[in-house]
N, C-alpha and C positions, 0 to 999 in steps of 0.2 A: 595297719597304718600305711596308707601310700604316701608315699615322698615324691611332690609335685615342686618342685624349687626351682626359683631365679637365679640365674648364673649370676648373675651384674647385682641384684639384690645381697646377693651372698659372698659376693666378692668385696663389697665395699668396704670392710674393716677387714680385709685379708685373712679371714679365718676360712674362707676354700678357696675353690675354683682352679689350682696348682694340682697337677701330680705330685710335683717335686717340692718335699721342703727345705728351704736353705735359707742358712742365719742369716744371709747376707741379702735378703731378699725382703727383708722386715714385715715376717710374717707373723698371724697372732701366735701366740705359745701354747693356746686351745683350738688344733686345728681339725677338718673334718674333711673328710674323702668321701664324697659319694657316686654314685652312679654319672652322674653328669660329669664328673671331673676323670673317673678312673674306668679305664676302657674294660677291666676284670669286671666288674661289678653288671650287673643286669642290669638294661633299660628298655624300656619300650618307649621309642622316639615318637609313634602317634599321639601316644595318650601323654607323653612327658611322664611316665613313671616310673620311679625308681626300686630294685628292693631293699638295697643296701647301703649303712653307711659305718663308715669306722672313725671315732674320734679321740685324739691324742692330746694330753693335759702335759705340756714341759713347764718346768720351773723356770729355764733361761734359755739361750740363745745355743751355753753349748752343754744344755743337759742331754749326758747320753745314758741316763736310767732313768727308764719309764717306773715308774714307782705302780706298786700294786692297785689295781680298779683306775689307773689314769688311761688306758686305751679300751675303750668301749666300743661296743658292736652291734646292728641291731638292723634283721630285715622284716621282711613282711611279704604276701603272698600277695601276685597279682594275676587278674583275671587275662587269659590269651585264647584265641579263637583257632579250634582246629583248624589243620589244612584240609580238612573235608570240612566245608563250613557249611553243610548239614546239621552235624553234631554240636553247635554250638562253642562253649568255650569252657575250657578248664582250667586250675589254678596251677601257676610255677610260681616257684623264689626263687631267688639267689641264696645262695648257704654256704659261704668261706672258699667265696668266689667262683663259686658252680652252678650251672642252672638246675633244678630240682624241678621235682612234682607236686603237689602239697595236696590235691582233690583235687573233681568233678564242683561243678558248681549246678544250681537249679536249674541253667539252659543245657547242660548238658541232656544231650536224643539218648542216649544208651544208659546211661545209670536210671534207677529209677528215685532216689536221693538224692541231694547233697551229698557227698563224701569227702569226710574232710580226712587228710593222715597226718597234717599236720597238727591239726588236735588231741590226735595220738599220740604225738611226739614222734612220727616216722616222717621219712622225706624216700623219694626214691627218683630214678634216672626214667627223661622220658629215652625210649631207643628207638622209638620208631612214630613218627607224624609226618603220612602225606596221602595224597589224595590221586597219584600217577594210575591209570589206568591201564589196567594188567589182564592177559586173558590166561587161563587156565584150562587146562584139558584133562578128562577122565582120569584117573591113574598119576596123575603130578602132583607137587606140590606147593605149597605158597610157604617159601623159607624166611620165618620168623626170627627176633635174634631171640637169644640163651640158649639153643637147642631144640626152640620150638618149630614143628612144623604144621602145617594145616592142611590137609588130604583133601584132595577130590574123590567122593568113591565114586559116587556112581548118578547122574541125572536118571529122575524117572523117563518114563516113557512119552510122557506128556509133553514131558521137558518143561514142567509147570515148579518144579524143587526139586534138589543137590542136597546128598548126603555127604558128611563131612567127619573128616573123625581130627583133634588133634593131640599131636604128638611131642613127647620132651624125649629127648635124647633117648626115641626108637621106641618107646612106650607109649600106648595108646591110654589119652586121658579124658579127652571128650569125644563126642560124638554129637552130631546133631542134624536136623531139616530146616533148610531154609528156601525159600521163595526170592523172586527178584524183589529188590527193595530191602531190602533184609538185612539186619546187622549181624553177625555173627559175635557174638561177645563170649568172651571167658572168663569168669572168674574168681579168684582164689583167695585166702586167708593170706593177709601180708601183716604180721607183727602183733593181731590184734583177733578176734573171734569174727570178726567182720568180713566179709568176703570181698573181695575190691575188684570190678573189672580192669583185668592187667592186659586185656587183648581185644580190639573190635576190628571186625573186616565187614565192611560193605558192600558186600553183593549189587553190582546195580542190575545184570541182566542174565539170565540164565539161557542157552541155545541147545537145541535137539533137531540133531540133523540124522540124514541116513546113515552116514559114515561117521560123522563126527559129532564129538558134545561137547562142547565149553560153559564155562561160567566167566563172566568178566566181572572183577573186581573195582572198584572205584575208592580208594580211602581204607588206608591202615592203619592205628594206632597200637603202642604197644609201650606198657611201663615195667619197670624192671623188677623184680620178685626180689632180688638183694635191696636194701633199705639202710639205711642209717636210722639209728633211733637217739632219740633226744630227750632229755629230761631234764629239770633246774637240778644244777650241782652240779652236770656233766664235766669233764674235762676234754677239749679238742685244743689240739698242740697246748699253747699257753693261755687257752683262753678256755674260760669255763663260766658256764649258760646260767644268767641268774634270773629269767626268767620266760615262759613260755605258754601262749593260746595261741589259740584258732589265729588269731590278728597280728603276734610280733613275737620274733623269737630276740633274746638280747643276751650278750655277752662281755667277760670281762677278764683283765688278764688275774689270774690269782696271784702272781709270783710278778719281780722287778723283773724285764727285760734289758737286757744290753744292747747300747747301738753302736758295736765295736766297730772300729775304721774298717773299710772292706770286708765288711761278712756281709751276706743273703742270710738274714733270718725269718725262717718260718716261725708263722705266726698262730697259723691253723689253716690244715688242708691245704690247698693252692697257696694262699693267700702269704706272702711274704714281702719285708722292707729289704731292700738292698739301702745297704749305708755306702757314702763316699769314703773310699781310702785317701781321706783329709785332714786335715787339723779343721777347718770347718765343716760344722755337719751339717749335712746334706743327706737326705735319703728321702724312700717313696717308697706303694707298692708296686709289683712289675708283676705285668702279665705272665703266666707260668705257660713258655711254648715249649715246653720240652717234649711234646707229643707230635708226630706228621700231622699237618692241619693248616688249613687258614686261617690266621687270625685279623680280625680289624683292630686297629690299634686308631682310636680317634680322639679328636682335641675337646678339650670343655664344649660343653653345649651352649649354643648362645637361641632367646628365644629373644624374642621383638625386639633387638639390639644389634649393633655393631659390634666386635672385640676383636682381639690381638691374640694370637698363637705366636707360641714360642715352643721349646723343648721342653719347658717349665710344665707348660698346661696343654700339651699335643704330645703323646707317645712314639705318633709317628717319625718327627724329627730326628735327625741324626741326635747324638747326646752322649757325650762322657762325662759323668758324673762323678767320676774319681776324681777328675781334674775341673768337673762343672765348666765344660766346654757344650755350647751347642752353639752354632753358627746361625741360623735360618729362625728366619719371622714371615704370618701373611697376617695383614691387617688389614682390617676393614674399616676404611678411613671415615666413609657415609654411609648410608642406605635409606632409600625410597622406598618402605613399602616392602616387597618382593626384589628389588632391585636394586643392586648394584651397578651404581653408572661409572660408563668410561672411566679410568684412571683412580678410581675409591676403592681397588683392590691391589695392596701392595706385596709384593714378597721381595724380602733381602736375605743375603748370605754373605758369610764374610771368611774368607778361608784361616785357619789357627793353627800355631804346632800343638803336635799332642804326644804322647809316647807311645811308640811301640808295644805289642804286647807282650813282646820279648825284651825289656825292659834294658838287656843291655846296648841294645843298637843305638837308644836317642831316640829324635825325634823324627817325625814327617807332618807337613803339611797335608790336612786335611781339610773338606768343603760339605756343607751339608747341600748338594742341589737336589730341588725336586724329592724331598721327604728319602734319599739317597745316600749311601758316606760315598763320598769321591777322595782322588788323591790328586793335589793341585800340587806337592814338590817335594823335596829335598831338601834340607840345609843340611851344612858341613853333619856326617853322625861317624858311626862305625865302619859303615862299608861305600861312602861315596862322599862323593863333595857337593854345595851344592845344585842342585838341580829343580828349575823351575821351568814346569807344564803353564801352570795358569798364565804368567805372563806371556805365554805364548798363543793364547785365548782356547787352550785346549786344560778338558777334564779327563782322568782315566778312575774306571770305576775300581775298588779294592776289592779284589775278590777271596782274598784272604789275607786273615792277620792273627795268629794265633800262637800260643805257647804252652799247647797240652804237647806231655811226652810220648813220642812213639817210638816203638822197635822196630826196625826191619832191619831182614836178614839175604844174604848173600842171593841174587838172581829175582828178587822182589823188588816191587817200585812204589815211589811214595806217587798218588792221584794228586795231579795238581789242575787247574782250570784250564778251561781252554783248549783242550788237548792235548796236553803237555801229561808228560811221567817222567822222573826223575828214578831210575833205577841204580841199585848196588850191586854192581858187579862185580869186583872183587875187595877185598881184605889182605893188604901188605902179611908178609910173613912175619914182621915183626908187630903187630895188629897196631902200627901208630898210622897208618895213613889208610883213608878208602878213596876206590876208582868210582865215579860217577857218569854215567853218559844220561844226558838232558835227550829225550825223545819229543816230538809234537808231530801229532796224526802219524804215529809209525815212524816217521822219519828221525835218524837220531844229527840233533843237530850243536851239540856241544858237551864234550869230555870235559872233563876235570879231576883232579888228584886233591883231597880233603884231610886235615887233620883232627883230632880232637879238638874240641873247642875252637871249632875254624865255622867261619862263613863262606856257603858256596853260593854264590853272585854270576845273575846270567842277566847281561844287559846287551839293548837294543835300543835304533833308531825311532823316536813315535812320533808320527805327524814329524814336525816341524823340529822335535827338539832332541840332540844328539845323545848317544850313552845314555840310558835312562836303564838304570836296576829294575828288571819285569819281575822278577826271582829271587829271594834272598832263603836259602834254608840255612838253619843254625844246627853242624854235628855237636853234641855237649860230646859223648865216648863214643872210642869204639874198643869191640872188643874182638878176639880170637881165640875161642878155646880147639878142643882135640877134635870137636864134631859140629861144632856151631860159631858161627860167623857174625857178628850181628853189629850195627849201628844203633845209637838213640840222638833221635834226630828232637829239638827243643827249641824250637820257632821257626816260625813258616812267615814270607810276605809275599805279595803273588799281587799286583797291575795288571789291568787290562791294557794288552795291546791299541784296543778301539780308543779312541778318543772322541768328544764330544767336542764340537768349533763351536766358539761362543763371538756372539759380534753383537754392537749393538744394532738395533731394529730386529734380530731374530725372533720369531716366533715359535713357542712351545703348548701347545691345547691352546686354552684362549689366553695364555700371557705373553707378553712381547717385554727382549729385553730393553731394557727404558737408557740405563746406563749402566756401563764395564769397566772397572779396573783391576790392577792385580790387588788393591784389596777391597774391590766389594760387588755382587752384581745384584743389581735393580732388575723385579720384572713390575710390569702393570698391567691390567686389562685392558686392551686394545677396543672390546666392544662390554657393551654392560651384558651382567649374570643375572637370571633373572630364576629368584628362588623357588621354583614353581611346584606345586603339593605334589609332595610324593615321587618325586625326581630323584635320581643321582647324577649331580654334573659334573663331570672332568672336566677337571681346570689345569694341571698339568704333569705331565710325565704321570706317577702312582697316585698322586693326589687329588682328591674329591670331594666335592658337599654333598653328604645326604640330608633330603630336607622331608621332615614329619608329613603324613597326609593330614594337616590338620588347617586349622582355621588360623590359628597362630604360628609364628617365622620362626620356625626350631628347626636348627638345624647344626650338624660340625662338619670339621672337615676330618676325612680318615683314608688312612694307606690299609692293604692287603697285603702281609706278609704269609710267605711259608713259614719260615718260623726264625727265632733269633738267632739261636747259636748257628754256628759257619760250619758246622762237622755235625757227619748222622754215620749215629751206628748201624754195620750189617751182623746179621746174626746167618752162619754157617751150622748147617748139621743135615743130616739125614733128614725126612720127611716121616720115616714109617721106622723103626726097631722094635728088635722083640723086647719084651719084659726079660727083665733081668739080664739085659745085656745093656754094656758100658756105652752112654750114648757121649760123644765128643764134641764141645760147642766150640768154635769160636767168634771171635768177636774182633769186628774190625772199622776201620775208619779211612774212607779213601786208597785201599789197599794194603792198612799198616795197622799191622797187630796193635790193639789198644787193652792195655794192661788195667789190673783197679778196678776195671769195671764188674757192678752189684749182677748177678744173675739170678733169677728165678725160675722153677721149675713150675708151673701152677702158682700155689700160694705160699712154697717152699721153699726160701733163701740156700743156692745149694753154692754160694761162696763167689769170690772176686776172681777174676782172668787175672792166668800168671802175667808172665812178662811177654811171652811169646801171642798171648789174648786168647790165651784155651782154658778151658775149665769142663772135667768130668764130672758125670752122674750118673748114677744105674736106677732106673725108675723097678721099683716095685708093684703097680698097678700096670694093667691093662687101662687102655681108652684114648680119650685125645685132650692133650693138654697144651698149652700154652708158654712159650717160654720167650721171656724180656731180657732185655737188658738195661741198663741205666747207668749215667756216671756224667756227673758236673760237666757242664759247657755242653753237652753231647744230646743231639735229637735220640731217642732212646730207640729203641728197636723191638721187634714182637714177630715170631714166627710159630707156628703151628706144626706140633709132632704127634703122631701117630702109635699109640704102642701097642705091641698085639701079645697077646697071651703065647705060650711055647706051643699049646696046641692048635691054636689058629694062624700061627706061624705063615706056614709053608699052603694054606689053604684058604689065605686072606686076597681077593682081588681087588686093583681098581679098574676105572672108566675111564678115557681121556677120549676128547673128542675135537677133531682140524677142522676146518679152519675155528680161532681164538674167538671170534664174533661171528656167529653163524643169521645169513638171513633168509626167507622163506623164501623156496625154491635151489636153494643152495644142497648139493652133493657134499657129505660130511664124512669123516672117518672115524671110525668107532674104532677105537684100541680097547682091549684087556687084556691086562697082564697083572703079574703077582707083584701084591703090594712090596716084599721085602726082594728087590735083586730087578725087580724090571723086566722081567723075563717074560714074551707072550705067552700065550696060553690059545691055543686051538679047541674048536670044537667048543666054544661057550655058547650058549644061545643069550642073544639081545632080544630084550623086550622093549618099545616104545608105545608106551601110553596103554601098557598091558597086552599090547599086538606084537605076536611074535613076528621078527623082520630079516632073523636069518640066523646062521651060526658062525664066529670067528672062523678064519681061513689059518695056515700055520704061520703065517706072521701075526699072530693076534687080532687080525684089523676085518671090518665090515664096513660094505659102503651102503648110504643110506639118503633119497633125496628126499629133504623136509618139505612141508606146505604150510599147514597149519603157524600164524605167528601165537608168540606164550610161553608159556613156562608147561614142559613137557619132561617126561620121567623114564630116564634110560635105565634099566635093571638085566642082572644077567640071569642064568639060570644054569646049574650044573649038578649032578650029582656029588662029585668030586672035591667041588671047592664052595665056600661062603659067596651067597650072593651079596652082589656089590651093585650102588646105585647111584645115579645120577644127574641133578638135575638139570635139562637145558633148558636158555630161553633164547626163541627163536625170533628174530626182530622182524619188523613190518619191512615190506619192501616198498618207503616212501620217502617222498623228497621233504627235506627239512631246508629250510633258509635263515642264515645269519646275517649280518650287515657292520658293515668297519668303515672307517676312514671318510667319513663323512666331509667335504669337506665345501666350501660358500668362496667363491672370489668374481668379483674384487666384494671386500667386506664392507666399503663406503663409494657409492655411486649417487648418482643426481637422478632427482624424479624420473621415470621412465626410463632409463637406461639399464640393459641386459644386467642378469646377475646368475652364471652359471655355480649350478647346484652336483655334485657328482657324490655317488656315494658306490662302496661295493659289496656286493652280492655275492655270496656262496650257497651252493647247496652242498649241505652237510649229513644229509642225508643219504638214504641206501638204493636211492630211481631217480632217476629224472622225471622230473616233476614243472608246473611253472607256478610261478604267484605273481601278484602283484604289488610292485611298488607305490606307495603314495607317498605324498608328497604334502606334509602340513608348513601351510603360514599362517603362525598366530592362531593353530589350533585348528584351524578350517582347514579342506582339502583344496588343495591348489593346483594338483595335476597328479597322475597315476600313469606307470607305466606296467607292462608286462611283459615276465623274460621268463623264457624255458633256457632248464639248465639240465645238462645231465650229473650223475653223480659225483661230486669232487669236483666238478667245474665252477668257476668264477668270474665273474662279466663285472661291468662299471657302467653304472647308469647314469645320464646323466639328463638333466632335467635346464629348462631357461626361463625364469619369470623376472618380469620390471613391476616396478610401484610408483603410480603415480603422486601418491600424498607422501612426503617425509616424516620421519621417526623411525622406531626402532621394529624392525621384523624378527621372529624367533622360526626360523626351518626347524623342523623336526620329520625326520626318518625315523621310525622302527622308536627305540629308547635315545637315539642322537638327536643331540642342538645342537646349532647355530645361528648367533645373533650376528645380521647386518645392517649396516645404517643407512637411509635414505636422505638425502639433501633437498632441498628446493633448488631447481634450476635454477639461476641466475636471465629471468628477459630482460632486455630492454625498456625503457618507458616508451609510451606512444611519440611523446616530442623529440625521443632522440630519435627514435627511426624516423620520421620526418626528415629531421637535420641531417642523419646520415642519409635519405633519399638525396635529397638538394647535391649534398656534396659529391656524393656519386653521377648524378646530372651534371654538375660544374667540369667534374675532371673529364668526361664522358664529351661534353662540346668542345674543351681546350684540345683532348688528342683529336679530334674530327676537323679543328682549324687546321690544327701541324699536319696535317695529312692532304690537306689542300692546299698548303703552301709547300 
């Protein structure tokens, strides 16, 4: 069942179109989240299709128990076109807000079926879809993910087909001949007796040289052999499957749900409601970024129509839901078509107090600008009086606000923005007071003396407006025993020095501000946005419309976050230990031991970080495992350990190789040394690409100048120790070009008159190289220029055209617009120049008399 919906069709009686439900919003009490409204959920913006929706049945305005079978669930599998768009297309869903696998469809070039897994009841992860072009060399490998690799043995002689072997974690599992043109496919039994290709590489051309052989690869796919399986009755989190084919999976909650004031309740897999800590209720689902990543966070879909964004139906916008604060609206008052004219594009902001989230400080003045939190002031709170930025036409961005507990101890420092660290130097003998000196870039530029339960406050001049609290940390205790010293520090607030000058007339992308006060700032579009297929246009600061390649005006607008929470955890440890010895994690957050937090060893829960953020474990296996961390509010963290058997100990190496990004023709240095201690190792022999290239010297190290670019295969070879290997890829030595700061002035000029164009130009690339600039109006080319740059160099091009007919022109560089507008000159009529002839004659005889008199 594809879900093809109208935003405005469906929004009419309030039963979607919101992220956020709230009583106070007079929404139906049967409402539904789908793809179009919730940025979690899978969409495909071409085709308008959705795979997911979740629908909630309340009885009133403040029922916060969802009664059993009243929140239902229900996707479907849609069809998506490889990035090698050779192969056709195969099926994904969404499934408790994850993208999934479900089958091959009948265009798919490599199956020779259909394959459906969701028919089976299995879903599995795509991990690998793209189509980048890769060269490989005899003896290398092409690194798959789980563990798989896929070998180059050997091109024949012909150099007509490549022998292939591939491998799972160092064990040889296929083998095969392939030809240029050629898929290389793999595959395996996933859940069922059926065999499923879980791996295709596309071979596009095969090379046989005197010295050298490659194969160049074009298009990888790869799905993941772990699976979830599904069946009616299943249970995931509180929802359980009541029904399931080839065409819709659907679920439902078995049990009453609570929507306790301030709890994240999961609901199943990702997919969780945060409730408002309210007496009215309020809640939604939120995207789950507790992972390193980018996420888009976009507003309802709107197709052939105008609408309105707010924090309500846009994720991106700032939004405290505890307190159902979000400042910022853009609305789109008309539209023409594809086009949004002059002034039909609104956004406002209006600044609010909100609480801290150190709850005991009060409040501060907050501003949602530019899909942004900013900090516009101060009223009378805890630790100042108050203080107002915005009536000074200045914004500072909040770079921190937070009130997880951390520990630190004596000659450690809390990581604060900016440059800034805040260390603890000492601990009174009486453990009631600590010494703090405030550092920024190395320099220490304020001491202070702290009690338990004290605020330490480090204020400064900004812009225009005096005393302004940049720093506020909150000590709850301190303590002093016989061997440890330690602080727990329990809210953090941290301003940016920068400030943002707001006036009106300024312009921001294409919005100019309209009007400004301390409470409210108006922008509008200075030129029309013209929504054109398959575009993303900046309009300002983070915020953007992407608009469908389609026939029909689908399009939202959406921000690119790292991710939400303000704090990311590091995980510390060795890299390599033996088996059976105590490996020591810890776990930290801007420099400060973070306690509570979940760790895992593999798939092994091996306990919470003390106080100090360590936590022990002695691995039992040899191999290489994986070890996370996790814990509320906190980006999570994942490193990679090594364990080695007692008798592989002392005779395990690795590879390491300088410079970090190696490009062809580049001198490189080849280090070995022993994996546990670091230690070089002499007299190893280096193999590249099966050619031996020399022996380690007694510093471990061999120099080596590359040619060939590719993925190429460093091995050592020794009697004495386990060969160790490694793969390099060697990058093209060519020039790559980007383009930024596009910018059109004047933006309204009269027929014929100059309109300078400037944009600029980087080559990001590893040569000097040139290309060509063009230069589109209205789609056509209009002028081209050409610049040689060398590597890392950046030039500003800049271009001059006039239009003799008025209306509206659209410049385009590279993926950049802009729209300028043309006027109609203003002539004359034939009888006033006449009339002005005469009179210029008149005055012309009067001074010719006074001059003879």
């Amino acid at each position: 069942m594809l879900i093809m919906l109208s935003s405005t069709a469906m929004a009419a009686n309030n039963s979607t179109g919101n992220r956020i439900w709230d009583a106070d919003e007079n929404l139906s009490l049967d409402y539904t989240w789908t793809a179009l409204s919730y940025s979690g959920f899978y969409f495909d913006l071409d085709s308008g299709e959705g795979s997911e929706t979740l629908t909630i049945k309340l009885d009133s305005n403040s029922d916060r128990s969802i009664g059993a079978g009243d929140l239902k669930y229900s996707t479907a599998p849609i069809a998506t076109s490889f990035e090698q768009g050779d192969w056709g297309s195969y099926q994904v869903i969404g499934f408790m807000a994850e993208r999934y696998f479900a089958g091959y469809t009948d265009t798919t070039e490599f199956a020779d079926d259909d394959v459906s897994l969701i028919s089976d009841g299995i879903l599995t992860k795509v991990l690998l879809d793209d189509d980048e072009k890769l060269s490989l060399y005899s003896g290398s490998s092409l690194v798959l993910e789980e563990g798989y690799e896929l070998n180059i043995v050997e091109v024949d002689l012909n150099g007509n087909s490549v022998m292939v072997t591939l491998e799972k974690d160092g064990t040889s599992v296929d083998t095969d001949i392939l030809s240029s043109g050629d898929n290389y496919v793999y595959a395996t039994e996933i859940g069922t007796d059926d065999e499923v290709p879980i791996i295709a590489v596309r071979f596009s051309s095969i090379f046989q040289g005197r010295e050298t052989t490659a194969v160049f690869v074009e298009g990888v796919f790869q799905i993941s052999e772990d699976y979830v399986e599904v069946e009616s009755g299943d249970s995931f989190g509180r929802m359980e499957i009541t029904s399931l084919s080839s065409d819709e999976i659907t679920m439902e909650n078995s049990g009453s749900v609570s929507l306790g004031r301030g709890n994240t309740i999961t609901i199943m897999g990702k997919l969780k409601f945060m409730v408002a800590d309210d007496s009215t209720l309020r809640f939604g689902p939120v995207v789950d970024m507790s992972k390193p990543g980018i996420y888009e966070l976009r507003g309802t879909v709107a197709e052939n129509e105008k609408l309105k964004w707010t924090p309500m139906n846009f994720e991106g916008f700032y939004y405290n839901i505890d307190e159902g604060i979000g400042t910022e609206s853009l609305d789109i008052t008309d539209i023409t078509g594809r086009t949004i004219n002059r002034g039909d594009l609104l956004y406002t902001s209006k600044p609010l107090d909100v609480n801290f989230e150190h709850d005991e400080w009060g409040k501060f003045q907050v501003i949602g600008f530019m899909a942004e939190k900013y900090f516009a002031g101060y009223p009378d709170n805890e630790f100042t009086d108050d203080v107002s930025l915005l009536s000074d036409g200045q914004l500072s961005k909040v770079l921190i606000d937070d009130d997880n507990k951390k520990s630190l101890y004596t000659g450690s420092s809390l990581m604060l923005e900016e440059g800034y660290q805040l260390y603890v130097v000492e601990v009174d003998l009486n453990g009631n007071n600590v010494m703090v000196n405030l550092v920024k870039d190395g320099d220490n530029i304020d001491t202070g003396i702290i009690s338990a339960n004290d605020d330490y406050v480090y204020e400064m001049d900004i812009g225009s407006t005096d005393n302004v609290p940049v720093i506020v940390v909150h000590f709850a205790e301190i303590f002093r025993g016989t061997e440890t010293n330690a602080v727990f520090v329990e809210g953090i607030f941290q301003i940016s020095e920068d400030v943002i000058e707001i006036e009106a007339g300024e312009r921001f992308g294409r919005m100019e501000i309209a009007s400004f006060s301390e409470n409210e700032i108006t922008f509008e579009n200075r030129d029309s946005v013209s929504l054109t297929r398959g575009n993303t246009i900046s309009l300002m600061g983070d915020i953007s419309f992407k608009v469908a390649d389609s026939t029909d005006v689908r399009y939202y607008p959406f921000v690119e976050v790292s991710t939400l929470p303000s704090q990311s955890l590091s995980i510390d440890m060795p890299a390599v230990i033996r088996q059976n010895e105590v490996l020591e994690i810890e776990v930290t957050s801007r420099g400060a031991a973070v306690d509570n937090a979940v760790v895992m060893f593999g798939n092994i829960d091996i306990g919470r970080t003390a106080t100090d953020g360590t936590v022990s474990y002695t691995p039992q296996s040899a191999g290489t495992f994986t070890v996370t961390a996790e814990k509320d509010g906190f980006v999570s963290a994942s490193e990679k350990v090594e364990v080695i058997s007692p008798e592989d100990a002392t005779r395990k190496l690795v590879i390491e190789v300088s410079p970090e990004t190696v490009v062809e023709g580049d001198d490189i240095t080849i280090s070995v040394m022993k994996a546990i201690g670091g230690d070089p190792v002499e007299g190893i022999q280096v193999y590249y690409d099966s050619n031996l290239i020399g022996s380690t010297d007694s510093d471990g190290m061999l120099t080596y100048n590359v040619k060939e670019t590719g993925v190429h295969k460093l091995t050592s070879s020794s009697d004495e120790y386990l060969e160790a290997e490694l793969n390099l890829e060697v990058l093209a030595l060519e020039a790559m070009f980007s383009y930024s700061n596009l910018q059109v002035t004047p933006l309204l000029v009269k027929t014929g008159e100059d309109v300078t164009v400037t944009v600029d130009v980087m080559n990001t690339g590893t040569s000097a190289g040139q290309t060509d600039v063009q230069l589109l109006i209205n789609g056509s080319v209009a002028d081209s220029k050409s610049v040689l740059l060398d590597a890392g160099e950046e030039t500003t091009v800049t271009f001059t055209v006039s239009e003799d007919e008025a209306g509206s022109y659209e410049v385009q560089i590279s993926s950049f617009t802009v729209i300028f507008e043309v006027e109609k000159k203003f002539l004359p009529a034939p009888g006033i120049i006449v009339s002005m002839t005469a009179v210029l004659a008149v005055a012309l005889l009067i001074r010719m008399n006074k001059r003879k008199d």
